[in-house]
LUMSEFI-433769 format. One record per atom (N, C-alpha, C): residue in three letters; atom name; x, y, z. Coordinates in steps of 0.05 Angstrom, whole numbers, plus 5000, padded with zeros to 4 digits. Atoms other than C-alpha are relative to their C-alpha. Example, Ala and Ser with C-alpha at 12.3 -4.5 7.8 and 13.67 -1.06 7.14 Angstrom:
! LUMSEFI-433769
<atom ALA; N; <5018; 4976; 5000>>
<atom ALA; CA; <5246; 4910; 5156>>
<atom ALA; C; <5018; 5024; 5000>>
<atom SER; N; <4984; 4976; 4999>>
<atom SER; CA; <5273; 4979; 5143>>
<atom SER; C; <4985; 5022; 5014>>
This chain:
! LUMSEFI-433769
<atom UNK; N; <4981; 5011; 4981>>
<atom UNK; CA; <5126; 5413; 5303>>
<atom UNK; C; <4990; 4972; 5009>>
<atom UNK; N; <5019; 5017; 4998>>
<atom UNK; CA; <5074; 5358; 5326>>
<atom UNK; C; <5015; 4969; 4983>>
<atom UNK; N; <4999; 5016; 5012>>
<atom UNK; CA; <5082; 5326; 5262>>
<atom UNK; C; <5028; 4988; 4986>>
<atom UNK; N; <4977; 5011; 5000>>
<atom UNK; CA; <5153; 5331; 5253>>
<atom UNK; C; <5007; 4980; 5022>>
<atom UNK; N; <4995; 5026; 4972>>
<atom UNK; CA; <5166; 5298; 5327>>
<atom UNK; C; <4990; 4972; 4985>>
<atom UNK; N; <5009; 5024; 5007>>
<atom UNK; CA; <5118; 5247; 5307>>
<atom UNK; C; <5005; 4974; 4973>>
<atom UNK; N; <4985; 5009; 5024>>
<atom UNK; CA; <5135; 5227; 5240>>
<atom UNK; C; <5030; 4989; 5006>>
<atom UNK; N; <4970; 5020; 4995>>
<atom UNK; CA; <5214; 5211; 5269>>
<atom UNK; C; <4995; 4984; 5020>>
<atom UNK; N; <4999; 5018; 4980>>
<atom UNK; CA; <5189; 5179; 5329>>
<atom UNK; C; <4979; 4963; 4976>>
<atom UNK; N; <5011; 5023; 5014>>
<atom UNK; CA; <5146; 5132; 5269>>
<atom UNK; C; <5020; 4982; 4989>>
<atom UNK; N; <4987; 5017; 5019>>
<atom UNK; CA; <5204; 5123; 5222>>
<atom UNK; C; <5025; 4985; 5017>>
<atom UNK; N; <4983; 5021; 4978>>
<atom UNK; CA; <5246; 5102; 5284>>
<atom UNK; C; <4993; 4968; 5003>>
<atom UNK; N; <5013; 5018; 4989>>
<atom UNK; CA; <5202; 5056; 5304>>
<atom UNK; C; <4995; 4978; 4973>>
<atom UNK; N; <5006; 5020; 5022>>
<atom UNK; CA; <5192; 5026; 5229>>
<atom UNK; C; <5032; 4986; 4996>>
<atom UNK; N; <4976; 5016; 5012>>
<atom UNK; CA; <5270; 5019; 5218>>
<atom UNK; C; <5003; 4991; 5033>>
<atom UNK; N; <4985; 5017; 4983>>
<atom UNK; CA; <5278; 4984; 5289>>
<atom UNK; C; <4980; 4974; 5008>>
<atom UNK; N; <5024; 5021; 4998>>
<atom UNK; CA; <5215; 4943; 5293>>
<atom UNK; C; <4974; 5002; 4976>>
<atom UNK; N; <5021; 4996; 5022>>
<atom UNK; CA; <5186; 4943; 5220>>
<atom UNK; C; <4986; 4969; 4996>>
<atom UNK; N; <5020; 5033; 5002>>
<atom UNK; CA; <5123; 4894; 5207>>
<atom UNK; C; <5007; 4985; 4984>>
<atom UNK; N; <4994; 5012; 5021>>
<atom UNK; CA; <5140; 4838; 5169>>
<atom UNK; C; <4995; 5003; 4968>>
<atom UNK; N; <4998; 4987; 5025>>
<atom UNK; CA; <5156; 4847; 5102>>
<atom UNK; C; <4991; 5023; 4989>>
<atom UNK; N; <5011; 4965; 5013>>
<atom UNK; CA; <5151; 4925; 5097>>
<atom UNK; C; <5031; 5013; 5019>>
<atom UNK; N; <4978; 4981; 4994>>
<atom UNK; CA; <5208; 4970; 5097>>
<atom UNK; C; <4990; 5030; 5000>>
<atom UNK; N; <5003; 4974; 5008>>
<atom UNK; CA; <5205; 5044; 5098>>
<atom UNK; C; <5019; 5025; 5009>>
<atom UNK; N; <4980; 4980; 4987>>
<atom UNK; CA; <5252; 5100; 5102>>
<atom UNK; C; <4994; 5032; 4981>>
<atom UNK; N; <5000; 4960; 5005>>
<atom UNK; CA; <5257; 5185; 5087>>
<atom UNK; C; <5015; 4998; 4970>>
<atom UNK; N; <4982; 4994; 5026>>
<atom UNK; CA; <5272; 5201; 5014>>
<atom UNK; C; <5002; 5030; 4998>>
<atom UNK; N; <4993; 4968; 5000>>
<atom UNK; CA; <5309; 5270; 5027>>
<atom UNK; C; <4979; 5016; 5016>>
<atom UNK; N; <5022; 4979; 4982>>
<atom UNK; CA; <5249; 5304; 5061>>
<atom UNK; C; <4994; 4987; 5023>>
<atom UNK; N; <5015; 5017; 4968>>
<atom UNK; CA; <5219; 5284; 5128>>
<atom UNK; C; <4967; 4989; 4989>>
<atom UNK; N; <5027; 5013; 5011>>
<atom UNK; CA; <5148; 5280; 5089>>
<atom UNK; C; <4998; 4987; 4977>>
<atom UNK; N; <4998; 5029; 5027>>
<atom UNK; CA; <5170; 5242; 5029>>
<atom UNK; C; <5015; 4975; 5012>>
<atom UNK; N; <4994; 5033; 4987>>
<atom UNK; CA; <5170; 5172; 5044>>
<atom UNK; C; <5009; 4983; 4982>>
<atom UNK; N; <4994; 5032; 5018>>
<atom UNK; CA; <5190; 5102; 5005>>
<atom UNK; C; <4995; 4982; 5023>>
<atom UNK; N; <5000; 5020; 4994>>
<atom UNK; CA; <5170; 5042; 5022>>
<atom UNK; C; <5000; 4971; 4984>>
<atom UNK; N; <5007; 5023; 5017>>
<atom UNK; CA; <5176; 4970; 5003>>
<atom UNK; C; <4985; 4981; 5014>>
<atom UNK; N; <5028; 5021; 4982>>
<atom UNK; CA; <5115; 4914; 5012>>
<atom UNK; C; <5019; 4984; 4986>>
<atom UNK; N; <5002; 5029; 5011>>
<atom UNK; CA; <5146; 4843; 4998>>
<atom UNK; C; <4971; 4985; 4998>>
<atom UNK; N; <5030; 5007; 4997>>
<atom UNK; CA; <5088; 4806; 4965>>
<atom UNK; C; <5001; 4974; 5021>>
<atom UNK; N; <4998; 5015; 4985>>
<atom UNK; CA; <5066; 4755; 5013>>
<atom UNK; C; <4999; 4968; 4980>>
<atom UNK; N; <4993; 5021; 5000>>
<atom UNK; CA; <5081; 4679; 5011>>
<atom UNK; C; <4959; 4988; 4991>>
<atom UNK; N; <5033; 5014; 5015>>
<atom UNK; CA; <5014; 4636; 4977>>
<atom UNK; C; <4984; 5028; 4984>>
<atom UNK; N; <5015; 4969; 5025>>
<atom UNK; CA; <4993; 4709; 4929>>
<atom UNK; C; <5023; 4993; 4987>>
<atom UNK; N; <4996; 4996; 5022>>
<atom UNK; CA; <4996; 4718; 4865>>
<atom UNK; C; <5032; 5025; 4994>>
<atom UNK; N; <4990; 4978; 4998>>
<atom UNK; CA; <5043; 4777; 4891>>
<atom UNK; C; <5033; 4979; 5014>>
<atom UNK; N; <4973; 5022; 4987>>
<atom UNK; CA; <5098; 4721; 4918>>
<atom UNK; C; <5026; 5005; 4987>>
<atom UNK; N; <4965; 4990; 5007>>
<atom UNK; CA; <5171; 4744; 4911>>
<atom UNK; C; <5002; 5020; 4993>>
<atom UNK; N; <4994; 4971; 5018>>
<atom UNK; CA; <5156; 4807; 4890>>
<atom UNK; C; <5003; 5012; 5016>>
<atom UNK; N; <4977; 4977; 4984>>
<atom UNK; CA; <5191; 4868; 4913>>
<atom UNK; C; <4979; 5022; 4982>>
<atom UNK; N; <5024; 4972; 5014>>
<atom UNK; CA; <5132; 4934; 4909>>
<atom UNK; C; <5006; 5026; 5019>>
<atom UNK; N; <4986; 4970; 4972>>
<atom UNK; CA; <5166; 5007; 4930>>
<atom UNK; C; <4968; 5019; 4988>>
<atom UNK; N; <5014; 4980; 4991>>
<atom UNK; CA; <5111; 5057; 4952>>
<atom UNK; C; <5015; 5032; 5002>>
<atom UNK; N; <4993; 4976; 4984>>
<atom UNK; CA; <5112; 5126; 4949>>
<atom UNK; C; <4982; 5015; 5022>>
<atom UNK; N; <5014; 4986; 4982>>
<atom UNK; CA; <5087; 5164; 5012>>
<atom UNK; C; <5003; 5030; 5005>>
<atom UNK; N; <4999; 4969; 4999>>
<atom UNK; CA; <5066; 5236; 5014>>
<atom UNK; C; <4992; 5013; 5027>>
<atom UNK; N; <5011; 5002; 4970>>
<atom UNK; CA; <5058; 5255; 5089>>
<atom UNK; C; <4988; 5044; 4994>>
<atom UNK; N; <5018; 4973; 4998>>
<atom UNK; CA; <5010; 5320; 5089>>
<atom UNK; C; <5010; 5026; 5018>>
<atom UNK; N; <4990; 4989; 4971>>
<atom UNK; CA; <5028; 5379; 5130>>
<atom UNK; C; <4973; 5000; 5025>>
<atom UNK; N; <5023; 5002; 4978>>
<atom UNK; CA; <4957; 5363; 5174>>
<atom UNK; C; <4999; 4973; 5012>>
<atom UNK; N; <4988; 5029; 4996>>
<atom UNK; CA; <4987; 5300; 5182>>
<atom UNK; C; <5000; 5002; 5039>>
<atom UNK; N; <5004; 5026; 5001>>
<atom UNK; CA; <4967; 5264; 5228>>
<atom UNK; C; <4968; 4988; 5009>>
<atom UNK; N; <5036; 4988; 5005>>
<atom UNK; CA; <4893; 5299; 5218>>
<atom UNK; C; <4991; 4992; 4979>>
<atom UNK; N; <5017; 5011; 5014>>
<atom UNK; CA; <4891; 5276; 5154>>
<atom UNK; C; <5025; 4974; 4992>>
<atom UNK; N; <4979; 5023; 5004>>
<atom UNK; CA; <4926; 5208; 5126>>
<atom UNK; C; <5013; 5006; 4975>>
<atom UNK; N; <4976; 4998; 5026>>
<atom UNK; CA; <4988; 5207; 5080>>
<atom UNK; C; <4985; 4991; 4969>>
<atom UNK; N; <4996; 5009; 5030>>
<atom UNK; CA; <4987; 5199; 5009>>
<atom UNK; C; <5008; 4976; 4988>>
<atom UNK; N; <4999; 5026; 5001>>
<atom UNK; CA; <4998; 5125; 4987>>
<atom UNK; C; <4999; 4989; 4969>>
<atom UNK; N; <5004; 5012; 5023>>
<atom UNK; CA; <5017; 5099; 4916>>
<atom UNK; C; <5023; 4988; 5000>>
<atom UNK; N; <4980; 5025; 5016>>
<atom UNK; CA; <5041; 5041; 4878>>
<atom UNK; C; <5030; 5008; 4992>>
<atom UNK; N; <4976; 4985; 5028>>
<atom UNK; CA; <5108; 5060; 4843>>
<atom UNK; C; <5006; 4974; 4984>>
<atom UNK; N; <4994; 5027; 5005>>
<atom UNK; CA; <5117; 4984; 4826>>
<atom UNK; C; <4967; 4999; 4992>>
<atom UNK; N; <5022; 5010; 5006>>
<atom UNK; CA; <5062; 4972; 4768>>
<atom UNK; C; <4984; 4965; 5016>>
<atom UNK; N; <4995; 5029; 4994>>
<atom UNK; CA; <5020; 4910; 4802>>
<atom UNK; C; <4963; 5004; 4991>>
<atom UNK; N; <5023; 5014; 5013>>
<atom UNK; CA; <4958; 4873; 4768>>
<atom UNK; C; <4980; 4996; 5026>>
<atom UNK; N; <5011; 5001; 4972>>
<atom UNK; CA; <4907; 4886; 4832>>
<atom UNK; C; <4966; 5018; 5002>>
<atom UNK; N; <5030; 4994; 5002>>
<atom UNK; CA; <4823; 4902; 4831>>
<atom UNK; C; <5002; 5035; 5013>>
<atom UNK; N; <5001; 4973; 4989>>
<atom UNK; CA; <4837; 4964; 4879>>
<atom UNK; C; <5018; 5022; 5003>>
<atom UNK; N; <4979; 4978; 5006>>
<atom UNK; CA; <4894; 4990; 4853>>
<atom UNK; C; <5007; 5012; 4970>>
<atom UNK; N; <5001; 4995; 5022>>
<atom UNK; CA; <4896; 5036; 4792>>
<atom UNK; C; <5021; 4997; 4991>>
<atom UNK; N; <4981; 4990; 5021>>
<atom UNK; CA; <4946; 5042; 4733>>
<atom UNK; C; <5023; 5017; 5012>>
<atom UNK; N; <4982; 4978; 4991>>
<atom UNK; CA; <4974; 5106; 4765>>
<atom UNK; C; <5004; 4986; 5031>>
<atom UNK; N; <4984; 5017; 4970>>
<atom UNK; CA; <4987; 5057; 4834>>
<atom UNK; C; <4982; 5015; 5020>>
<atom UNK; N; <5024; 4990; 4973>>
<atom UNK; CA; <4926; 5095; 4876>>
<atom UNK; C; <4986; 4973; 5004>>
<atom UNK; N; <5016; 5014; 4981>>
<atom UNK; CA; <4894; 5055; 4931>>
<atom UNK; C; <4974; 5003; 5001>>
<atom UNK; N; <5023; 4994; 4986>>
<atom UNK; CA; <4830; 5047; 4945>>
<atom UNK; C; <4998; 4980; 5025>>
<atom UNK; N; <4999; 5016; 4976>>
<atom UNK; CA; <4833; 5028; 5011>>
<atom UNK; C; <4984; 5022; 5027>>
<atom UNK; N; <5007; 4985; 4982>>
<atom UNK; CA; <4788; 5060; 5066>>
<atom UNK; C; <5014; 5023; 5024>>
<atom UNK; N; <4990; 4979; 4993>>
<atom UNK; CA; <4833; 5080; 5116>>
<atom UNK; C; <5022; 5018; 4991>>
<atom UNK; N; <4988; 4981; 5016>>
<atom UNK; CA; <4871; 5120; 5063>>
<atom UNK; C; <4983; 5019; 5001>>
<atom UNK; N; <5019; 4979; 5006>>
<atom UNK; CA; <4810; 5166; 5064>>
<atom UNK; C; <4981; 5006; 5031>>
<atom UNK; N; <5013; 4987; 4972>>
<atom UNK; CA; <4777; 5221; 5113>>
<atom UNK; C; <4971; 4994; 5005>>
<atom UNK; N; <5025; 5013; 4993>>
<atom UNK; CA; <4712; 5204; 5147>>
<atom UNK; C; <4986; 5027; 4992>>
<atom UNK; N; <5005; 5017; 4983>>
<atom UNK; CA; <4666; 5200; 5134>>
<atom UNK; C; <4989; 4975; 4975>>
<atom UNK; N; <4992; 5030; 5021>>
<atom UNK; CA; <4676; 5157; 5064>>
<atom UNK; C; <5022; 4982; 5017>>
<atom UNK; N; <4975; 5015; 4995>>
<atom UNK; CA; <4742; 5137; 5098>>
<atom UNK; C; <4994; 4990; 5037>>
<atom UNK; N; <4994; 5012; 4976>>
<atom UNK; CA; <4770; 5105; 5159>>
<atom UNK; C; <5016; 5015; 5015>>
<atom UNK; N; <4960; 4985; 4996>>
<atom UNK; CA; <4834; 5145; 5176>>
<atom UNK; C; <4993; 5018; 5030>>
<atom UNK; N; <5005; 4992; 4970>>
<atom UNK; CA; <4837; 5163; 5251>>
<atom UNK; C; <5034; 5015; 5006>>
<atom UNK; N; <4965; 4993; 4985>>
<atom UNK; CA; <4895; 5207; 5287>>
<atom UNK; C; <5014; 4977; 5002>>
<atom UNK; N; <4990; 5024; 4986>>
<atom UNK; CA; <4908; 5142; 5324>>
<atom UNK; C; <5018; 4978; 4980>>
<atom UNK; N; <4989; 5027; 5019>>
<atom UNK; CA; <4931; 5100; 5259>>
<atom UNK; C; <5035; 5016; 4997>>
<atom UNK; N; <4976; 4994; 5002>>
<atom UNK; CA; <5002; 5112; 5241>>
<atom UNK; C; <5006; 4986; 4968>>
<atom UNK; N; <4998; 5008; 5028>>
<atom UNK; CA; <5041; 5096; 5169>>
<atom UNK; C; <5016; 4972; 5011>>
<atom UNK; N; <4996; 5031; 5009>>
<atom UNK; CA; <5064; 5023; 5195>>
<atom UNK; C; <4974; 4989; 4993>>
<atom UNK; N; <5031; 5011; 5003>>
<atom UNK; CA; <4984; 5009; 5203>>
<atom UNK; C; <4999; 5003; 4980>>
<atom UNK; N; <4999; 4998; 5024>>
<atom UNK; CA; <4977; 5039; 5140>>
<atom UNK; C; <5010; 4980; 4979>>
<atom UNK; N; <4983; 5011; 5017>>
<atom UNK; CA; <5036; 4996; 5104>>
<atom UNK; C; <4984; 4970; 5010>>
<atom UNK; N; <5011; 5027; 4990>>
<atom UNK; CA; <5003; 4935; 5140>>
<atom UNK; C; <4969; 4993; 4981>>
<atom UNK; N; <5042; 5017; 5011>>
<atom UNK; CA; <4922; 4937; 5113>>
<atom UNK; C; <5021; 5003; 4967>>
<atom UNK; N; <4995; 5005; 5029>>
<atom UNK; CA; <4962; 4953; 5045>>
<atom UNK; C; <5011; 4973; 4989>>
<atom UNK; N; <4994; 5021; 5007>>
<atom UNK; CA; <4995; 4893; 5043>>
<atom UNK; C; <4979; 4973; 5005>>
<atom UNK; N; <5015; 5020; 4994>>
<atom UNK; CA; <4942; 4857; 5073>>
<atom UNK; C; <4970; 5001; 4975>>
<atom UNK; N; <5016; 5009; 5028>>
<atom UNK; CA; <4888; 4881; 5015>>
<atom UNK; C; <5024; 4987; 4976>>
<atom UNK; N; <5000; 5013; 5020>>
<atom UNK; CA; <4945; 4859; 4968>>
<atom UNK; C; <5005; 4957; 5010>>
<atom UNK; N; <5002; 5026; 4998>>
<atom UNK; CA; <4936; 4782; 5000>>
<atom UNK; C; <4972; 5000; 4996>>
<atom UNK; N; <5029; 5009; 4999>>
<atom UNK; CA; <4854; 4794; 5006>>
<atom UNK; C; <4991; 5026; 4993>>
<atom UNK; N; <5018; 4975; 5022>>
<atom UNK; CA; <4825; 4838; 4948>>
<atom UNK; C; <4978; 5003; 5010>>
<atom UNK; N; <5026; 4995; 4990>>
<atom UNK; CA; <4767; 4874; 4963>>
<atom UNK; C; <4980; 5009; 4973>>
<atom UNK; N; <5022; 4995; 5022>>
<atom UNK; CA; <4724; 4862; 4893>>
<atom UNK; C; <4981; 5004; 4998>>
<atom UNK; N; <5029; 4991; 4998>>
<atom UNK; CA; <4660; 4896; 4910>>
<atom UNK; C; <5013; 5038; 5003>>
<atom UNK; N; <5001; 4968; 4987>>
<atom UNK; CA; <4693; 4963; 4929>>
<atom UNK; C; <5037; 5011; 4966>>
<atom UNK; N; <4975; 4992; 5024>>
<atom UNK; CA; <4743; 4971; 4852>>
<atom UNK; C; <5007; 5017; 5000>>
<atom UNK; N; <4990; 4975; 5023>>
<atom UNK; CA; <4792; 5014; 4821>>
<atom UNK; C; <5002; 4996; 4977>>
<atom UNK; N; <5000; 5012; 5028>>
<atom UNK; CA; <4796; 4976; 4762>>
<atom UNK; C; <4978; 4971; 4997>>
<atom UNK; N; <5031; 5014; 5001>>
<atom UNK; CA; <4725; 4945; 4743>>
<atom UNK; C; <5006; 4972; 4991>>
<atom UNK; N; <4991; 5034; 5008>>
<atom UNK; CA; <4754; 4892; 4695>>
<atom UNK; C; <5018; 4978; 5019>>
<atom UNK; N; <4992; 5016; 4986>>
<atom UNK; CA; <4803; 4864; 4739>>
<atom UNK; C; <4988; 4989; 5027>>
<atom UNK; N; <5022; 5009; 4973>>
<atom UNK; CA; <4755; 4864; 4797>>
<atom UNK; C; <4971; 4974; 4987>>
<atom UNK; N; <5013; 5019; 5006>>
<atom UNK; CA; <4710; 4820; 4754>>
<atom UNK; C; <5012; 4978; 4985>>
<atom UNK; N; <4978; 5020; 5004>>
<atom UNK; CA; <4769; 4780; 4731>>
<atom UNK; C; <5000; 4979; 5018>>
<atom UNK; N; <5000; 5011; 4970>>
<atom UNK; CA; <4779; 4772; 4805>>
<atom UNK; C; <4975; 4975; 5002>>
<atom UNK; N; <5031; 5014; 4990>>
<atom UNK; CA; <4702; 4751; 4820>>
<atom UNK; C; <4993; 4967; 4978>>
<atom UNK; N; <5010; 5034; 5016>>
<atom UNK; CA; <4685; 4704; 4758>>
<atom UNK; C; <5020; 4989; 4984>>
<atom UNK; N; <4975; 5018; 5005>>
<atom UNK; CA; <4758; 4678; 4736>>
<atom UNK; C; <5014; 5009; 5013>>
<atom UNK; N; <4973; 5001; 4975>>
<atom UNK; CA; <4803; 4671; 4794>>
<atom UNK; C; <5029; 4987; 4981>>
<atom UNK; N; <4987; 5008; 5011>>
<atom UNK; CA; <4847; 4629; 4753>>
<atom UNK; C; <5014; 5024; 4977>>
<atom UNK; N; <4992; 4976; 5019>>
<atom UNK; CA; <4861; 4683; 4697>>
<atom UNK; C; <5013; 5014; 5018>>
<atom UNK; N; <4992; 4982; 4982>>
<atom UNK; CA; <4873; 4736; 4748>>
<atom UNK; C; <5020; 4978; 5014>>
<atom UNK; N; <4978; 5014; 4987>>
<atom UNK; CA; <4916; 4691; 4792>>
<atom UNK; C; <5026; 5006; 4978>>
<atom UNK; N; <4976; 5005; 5028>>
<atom UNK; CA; <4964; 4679; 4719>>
<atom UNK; C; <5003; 5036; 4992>>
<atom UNK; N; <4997; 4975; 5008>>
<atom UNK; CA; <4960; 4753; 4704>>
<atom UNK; C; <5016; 5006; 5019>>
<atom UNK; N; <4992; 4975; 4984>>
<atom UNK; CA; <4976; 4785; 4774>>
<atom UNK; C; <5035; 4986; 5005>>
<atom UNK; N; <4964; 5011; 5009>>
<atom UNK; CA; <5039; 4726; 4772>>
<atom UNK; C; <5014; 5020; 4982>>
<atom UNK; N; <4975; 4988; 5027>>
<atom UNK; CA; <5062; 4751; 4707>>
<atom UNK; C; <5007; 5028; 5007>>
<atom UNK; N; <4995; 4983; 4983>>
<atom UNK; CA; <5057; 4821; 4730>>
<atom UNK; C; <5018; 5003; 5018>>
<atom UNK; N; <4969; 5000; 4970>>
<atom UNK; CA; <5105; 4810; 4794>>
<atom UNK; C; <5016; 4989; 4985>>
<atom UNK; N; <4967; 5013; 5016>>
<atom UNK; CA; <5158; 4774; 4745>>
<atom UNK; C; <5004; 5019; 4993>>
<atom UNK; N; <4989; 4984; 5023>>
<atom UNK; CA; <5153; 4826; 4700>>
<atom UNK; C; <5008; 5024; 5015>>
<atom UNK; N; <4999; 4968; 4997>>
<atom UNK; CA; <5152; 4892; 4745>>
<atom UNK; C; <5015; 5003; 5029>>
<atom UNK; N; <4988; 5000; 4984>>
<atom UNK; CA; <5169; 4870; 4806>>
<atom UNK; C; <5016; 4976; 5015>>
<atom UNK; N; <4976; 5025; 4987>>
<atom UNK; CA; <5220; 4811; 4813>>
<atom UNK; C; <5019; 5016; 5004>>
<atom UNK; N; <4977; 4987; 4988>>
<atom UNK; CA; <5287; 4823; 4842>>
<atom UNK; C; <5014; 4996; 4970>>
């Protein structure tokens, strides 16, 4: 009950005051989510359009949602299959993930690792040393990438 209340008082609050460039709304269930990250303005991720799927737990909001790509994107801490590695995606005491966070916070550090990669902490080794000792390559890759997978 908890986490139903809470969960509509979130997705209220995302479709009436959602953070810049992040949408999110209910696909048929109350704990299946969609979201979309617009990539931000100066990234490699610029104009692109990236839908999320979100899996909200039933210990929700004890442990944190489920969080993948569905929009392939060329990115050091995000695998193939679109998993995050992002701290507060994960329970302490590897992770960050507190009752207190909610899934805009969530949709927010996600967009904010895809403006500032975190290449010491990879999901994908090569592109994380893409990242580190050719910025340029990686820059032209993670472009081509957003034309190809996720332009409008």
């Amino acid at each position: 009950m908890q986490r139903a209340s809470r969960l509509t008082r979130e997705l209220s609050l995302l479709a009436t005051e959602p953070p810049p460039g992040i949408t999110c709304w209910q696909n048929g269930q109350l704990d299946d989510l969609r979201a979309q990250i617009l990539g931000g303005a100066d990234t490699p991720y610029e104009k692109g359009i990236f839908n999320l799927e979100i899996i909200v737990p039933e210990r929700y909001p004890f442990e944190p949602p489920k969080i993948r790509f569905l929009t392939p994107i060329y990115h050091p801490n995000i695998d193939s299959a679109g998993r995050i590695c992002l701290d507060v995606l994960k329970l302490p005491p590897k992770g960050a993930w507190r009752p207190s966070l909610n899934i805009s916070t969530l949709l927010t550090s996600i967009q904010l690792l895809m403006a500032e990669p975190n290449p010491d902490d990879p999901l994908m080794a090569d592109i994380s040393s893409e990242y580190k000792y050719n910025k340029q390559l990686f820059l032209l890759n993670a472009r081509e990438w957003t034309e190809k997978y996720a332009g409008q």
